[in-house]
N, C-alpha and C positions, 0 to 999 in steps of 0.2 A: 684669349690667344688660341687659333687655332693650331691643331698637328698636322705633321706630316705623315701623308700617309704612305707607302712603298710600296714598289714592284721588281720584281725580279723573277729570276731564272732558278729553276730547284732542280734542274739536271748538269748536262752540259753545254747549256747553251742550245740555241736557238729553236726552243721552245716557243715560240710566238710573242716575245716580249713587247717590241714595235706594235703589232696590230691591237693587243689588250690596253697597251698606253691610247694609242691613237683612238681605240671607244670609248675608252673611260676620261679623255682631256675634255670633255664637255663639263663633269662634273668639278672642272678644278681651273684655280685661275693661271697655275703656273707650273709647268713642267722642268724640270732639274733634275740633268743627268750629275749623279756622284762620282763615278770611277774609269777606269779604262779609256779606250780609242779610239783609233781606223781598225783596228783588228774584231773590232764589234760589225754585228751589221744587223739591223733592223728592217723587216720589208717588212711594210705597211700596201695592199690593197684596197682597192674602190674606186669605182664609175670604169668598169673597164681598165685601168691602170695598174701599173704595180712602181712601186718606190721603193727606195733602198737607202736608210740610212744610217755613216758610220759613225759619225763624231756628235751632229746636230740631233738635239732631243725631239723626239716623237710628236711632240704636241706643234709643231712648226708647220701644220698644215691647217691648224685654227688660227683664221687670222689674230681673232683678240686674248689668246691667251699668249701668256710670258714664258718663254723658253728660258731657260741658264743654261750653261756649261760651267757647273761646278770646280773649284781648286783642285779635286782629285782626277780631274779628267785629264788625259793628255792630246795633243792637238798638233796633227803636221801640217804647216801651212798648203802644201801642193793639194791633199787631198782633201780641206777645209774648202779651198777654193774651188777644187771641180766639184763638189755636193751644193756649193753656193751655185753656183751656174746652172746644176741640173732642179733645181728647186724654180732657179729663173728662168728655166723654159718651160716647167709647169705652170706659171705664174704666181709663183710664191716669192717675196719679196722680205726674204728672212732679216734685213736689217733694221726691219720696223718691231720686229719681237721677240731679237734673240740679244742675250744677253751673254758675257764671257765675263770668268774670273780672274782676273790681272795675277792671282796666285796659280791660273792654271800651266804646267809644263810643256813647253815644245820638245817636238821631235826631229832631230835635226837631220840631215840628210846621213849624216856620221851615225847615228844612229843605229839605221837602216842597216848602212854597211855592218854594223859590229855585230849585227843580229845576225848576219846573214854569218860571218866570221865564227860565231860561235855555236853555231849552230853545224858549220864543216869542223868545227874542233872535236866535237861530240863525235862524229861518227855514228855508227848505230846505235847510238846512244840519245839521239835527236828525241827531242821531246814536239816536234811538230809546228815552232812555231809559224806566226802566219808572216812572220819577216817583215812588220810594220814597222819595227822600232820598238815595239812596247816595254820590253822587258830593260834593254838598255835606257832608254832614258827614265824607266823608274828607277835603275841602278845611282845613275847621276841625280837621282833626288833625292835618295836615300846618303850618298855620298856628299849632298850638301853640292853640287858642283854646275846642277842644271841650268838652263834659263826658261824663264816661267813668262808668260804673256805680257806682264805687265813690263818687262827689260828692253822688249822692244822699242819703247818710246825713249829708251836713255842714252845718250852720249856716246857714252865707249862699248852699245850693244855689239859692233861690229867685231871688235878689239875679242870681247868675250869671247864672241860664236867663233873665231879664229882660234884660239885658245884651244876651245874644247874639242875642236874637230880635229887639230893635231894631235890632243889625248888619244883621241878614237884613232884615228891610222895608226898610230905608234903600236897602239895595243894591237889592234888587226894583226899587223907585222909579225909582232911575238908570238901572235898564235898561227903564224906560216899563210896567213891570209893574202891573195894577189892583190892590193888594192888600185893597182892601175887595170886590173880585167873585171874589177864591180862594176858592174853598171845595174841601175835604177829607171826600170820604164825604158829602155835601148838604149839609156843615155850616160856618157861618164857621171862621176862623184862631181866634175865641176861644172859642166853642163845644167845637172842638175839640181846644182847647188844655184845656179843663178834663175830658173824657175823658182826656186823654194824663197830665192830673198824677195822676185817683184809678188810673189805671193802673200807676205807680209803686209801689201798694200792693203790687198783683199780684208786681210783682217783687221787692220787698222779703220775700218769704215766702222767696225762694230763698236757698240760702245761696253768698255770696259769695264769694273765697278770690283768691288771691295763684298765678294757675294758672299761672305758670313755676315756681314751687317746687312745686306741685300735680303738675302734670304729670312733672318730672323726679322728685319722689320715688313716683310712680307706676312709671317706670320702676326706679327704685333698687329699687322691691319687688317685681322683677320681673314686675309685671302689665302684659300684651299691649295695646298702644295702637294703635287706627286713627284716622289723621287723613284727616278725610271735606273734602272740597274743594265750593264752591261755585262755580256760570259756569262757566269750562273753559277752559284752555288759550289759546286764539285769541281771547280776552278779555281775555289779562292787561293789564294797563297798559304793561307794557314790551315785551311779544315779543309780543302780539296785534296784530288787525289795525286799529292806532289812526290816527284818533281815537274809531273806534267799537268800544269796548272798555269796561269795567267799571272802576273805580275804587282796583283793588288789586292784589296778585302772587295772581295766582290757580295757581301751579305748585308744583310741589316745596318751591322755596328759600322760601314764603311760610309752610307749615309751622313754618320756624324762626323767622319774624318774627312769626307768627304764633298759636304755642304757647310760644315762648319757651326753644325747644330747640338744641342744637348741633348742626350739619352732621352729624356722625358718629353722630350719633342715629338715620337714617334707614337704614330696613330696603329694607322692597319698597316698589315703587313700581309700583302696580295703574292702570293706566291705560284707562278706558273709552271706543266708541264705538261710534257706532251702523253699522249693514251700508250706512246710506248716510248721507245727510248732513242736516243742517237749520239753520236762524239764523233769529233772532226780531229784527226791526228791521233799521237802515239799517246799510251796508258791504260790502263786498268778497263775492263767492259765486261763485267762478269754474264749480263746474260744477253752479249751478241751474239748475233747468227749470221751463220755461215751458210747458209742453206737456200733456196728457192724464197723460201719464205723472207728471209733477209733480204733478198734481191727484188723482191714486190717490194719489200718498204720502201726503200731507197729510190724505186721506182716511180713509183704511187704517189710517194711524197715528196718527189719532187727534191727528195735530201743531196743538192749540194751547197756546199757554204756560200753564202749570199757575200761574202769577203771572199774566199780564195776560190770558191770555186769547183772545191774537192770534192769528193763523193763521201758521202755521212759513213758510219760503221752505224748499223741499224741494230735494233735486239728489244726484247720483250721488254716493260717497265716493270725498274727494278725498286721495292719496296722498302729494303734497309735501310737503300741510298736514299730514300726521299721521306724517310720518318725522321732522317741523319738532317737534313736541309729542312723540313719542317720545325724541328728542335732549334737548330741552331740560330734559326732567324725570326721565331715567335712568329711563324706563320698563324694567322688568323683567318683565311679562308684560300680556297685551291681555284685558279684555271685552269681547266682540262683541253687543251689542242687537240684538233687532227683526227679523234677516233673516226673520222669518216675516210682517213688513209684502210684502216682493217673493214672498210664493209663487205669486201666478198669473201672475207676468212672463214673457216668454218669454226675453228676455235681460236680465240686471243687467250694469250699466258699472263700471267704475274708472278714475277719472283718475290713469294715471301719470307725466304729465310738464304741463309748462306750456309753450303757444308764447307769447314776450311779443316782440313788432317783427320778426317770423322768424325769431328764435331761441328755440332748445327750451331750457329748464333745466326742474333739481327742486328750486333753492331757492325760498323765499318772499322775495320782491322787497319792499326799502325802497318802491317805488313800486307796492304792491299796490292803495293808491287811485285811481291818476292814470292808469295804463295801461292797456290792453286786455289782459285774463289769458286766450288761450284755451286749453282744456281738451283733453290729448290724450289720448285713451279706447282702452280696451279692453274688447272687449264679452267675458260669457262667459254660455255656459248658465243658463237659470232654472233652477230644479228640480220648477217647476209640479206642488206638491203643498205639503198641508196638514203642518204640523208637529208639529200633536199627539195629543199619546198616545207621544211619543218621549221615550224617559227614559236614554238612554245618547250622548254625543258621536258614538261611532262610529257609531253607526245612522241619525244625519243623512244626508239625501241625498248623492251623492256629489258632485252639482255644487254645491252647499253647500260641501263637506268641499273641494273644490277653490278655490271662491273664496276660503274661511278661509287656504287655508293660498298661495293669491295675497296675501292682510295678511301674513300672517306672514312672507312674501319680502321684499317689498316693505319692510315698517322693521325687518326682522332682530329681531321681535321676537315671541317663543311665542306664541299665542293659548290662554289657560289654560278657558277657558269661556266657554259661548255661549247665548244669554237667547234664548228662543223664545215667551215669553207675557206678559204684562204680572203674571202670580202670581211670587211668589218662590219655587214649587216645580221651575218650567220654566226653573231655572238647570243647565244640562250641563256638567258638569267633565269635562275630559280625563283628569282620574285622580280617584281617590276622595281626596276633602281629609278 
């Protein structure tokens, strides 16, 4: 019986997750997303192209491997449907090897609004979200009240989804929410309520299955499983930086809540991030910048959310935080993104320690909201030069090949390969895979 081996996010997201799946799907027979949404978003480049996707797993551009969409994952019809479309004008034909968990949760149009509802409740006190739904409909699965993929095909689905969507205005209401001036995509709450229902069609083409037996007799027949991670790490619900965190276990142990697998199932655990740092929305950034130099990255790198859109909060990489997400999800080797964002820097930073009230630590503080976190840095040499045309790890500059192997000190953990272009041919292995 083979394991599963895992990927994820050790920042805050959008570290290069999608492209390190999309290199590594050769070696594996089946790709399975665990957690999260549409609030995710994966770009994947090559041949010229760029893809972007939120819900469908990374490996759906090899034709002969097996895509899932995991029980833990959540799924709104309208935007299921237009990533199905944009996949079938590249000529991908994702009904031939994509798979969906009949236990996974819809996002209902009501959803959407409530997000948006409690998010004007907040005030300045908004945690940023990206207004997919995400958080409310895990609220109604945690509430036991949701409907999951598999409802679709039953009787009185329609009676249900009636039900639930009057919860949701009722409660809007209470919180002073207009719900006749929501609108979704220019469109009223019933407008586009009747896109979201012929959307269901869409989905109903897929075939459905029971993906904890799925999945486990995947491994019983010995074929190689990655479980691809959405958000990242300092997101999770539990061990991120909350309240302003995402909706689910966005780590390791979500794999198994969220494929339906046993602890002892899990192989490697591939954990990515970028050579500096970035966060989309409100919370904690201890070593962003505000400065020129901030404003090159965000530049450079091209940082806005491949989902909403926004402009990144850029800042040096932070060292606590990723020996914090190292530990907590038994990382076993590192992807390194992007240092060819800093090639014309003359110095790139690392924050190794944290000063919080005059005392230095390197944990991550219960009080990461409320204190002052200042960032204690260490500066090293740029490598002020261009990175491409470089097709071997070794041949990376040396002050490169220095700062890497500063990550690698610093969380005791390999650094197995290093992403120098937004293609997935400019992925460098330390050994031949």
């Amino acid at each position: 019986m083979t394991k599963i081996d895992v990927l994820l996010g050790l920042q805050w997201g959008d570290e290069g997750k999608g492209k390190i799946v999309d290199v590594l799907t050769p070696q594996y027979d089946v790709i399975a997303r665990f957690q999260g949404g549409p609030n995710a978003g994966h770009t994947i480049e090559f041949n010229g192209m760029k893809h972007v996707l939120h819900i469908i797993p990374s490996g759906i551009f090899h034709a002969d491997k097996v895509n899932l969409i995991g029980n833990g994952v959540l799924i709104e019809p309208c935007i299921f449907r237009k990533e199905i479309e944009g996949l079938a004008e590249k000529g991908v034909d994702a009904v031939r090897n994509l798979f969906i968990s009949k236990k996974a949760h819809l996002i209902l149009p009501s959803h959407r609004m409530m997000d948006a509802a409690n998010e004007q409740a907040k005030g300045n006190m908004k945690i940023g979200s990206t207004l997919k739904g995400i958080g409310p409909a895990y609220t109604d699965k945690i509430a036991r009240t949701g409907l999951r993929v598999g409802d679709i095909l039953s009787s009185d689905f329609v009676e249900r989804y009636l039900l639930l969507k009057e919860q949701h205005i009722r409660m809007a209401q209470t919180l002073g929410f207009d719900v006749a001036a929501f609108r979704l995509d220019g469109m009223t709450l019933e407008a586009y309520e009747q896109q979201w229902m012929e959307s269901l069609t869409t989905l109903k083409a897929f075939r459905f299955v029971n993906s904890e037996y799925f999945i486990n007799q995947c491994l019983h027949d010995n074929m190689r499983v990655l479980a691809e991670g959405a958000q990242a790490m300092m997101l999770d619900i539990d061990f991120g930086t909350y309240p302003f965190v995402t909706s689910s276990n966005t780590i390791t142990a979500g794999v198994c809540t969220g494929l339906g697998v046993a602890p002892s199932t899990i192989g490697r655990v591939m954990g990515i991030t970028k050579a500096y740092c970035t966060r989309v929305g409100a919370g904690p950034f201890p070593t962003e910048l505000f400065d020129a130099t901030g404003r090159y990255l965000c530049e450079q790198g091209h940082e806005y959310g491949s989902t909403t859109g926004r402009p990144r909060r850029c800042g040096w990489i932070d060292m606590p935080a990723l020996r914090y997400a190292c530990m907590i999800n038994g990382v076993t080797e590192l992807y390194v993104t992007k240092p060819d964002v800093m090639n014309s820097l003359d110095q790139v930073c690392m924050c190794e320690a944290y000063e919080i009230e005059g005392k230095q630590t390197v944990e991550i503080p219960f009080e990461y909201n409320t204190v002052e976190v200042k960032p204690l840095l260490k500066y090293y040499e740029g490598w002020r030069q261009s990175l491409e045309g470089i097709t071997e790890y070794a041949a990376l500059p040396q002050q490169l090949l220095t700062y890497l192997e500063a990550i690698e000190r610093q969380t005791g953990v390999p650094v197995a390969a290093v992403s120098i272009s937004p293609d997935r041919k400019d992925v460098l292995f330390k050994k031949v895979q």
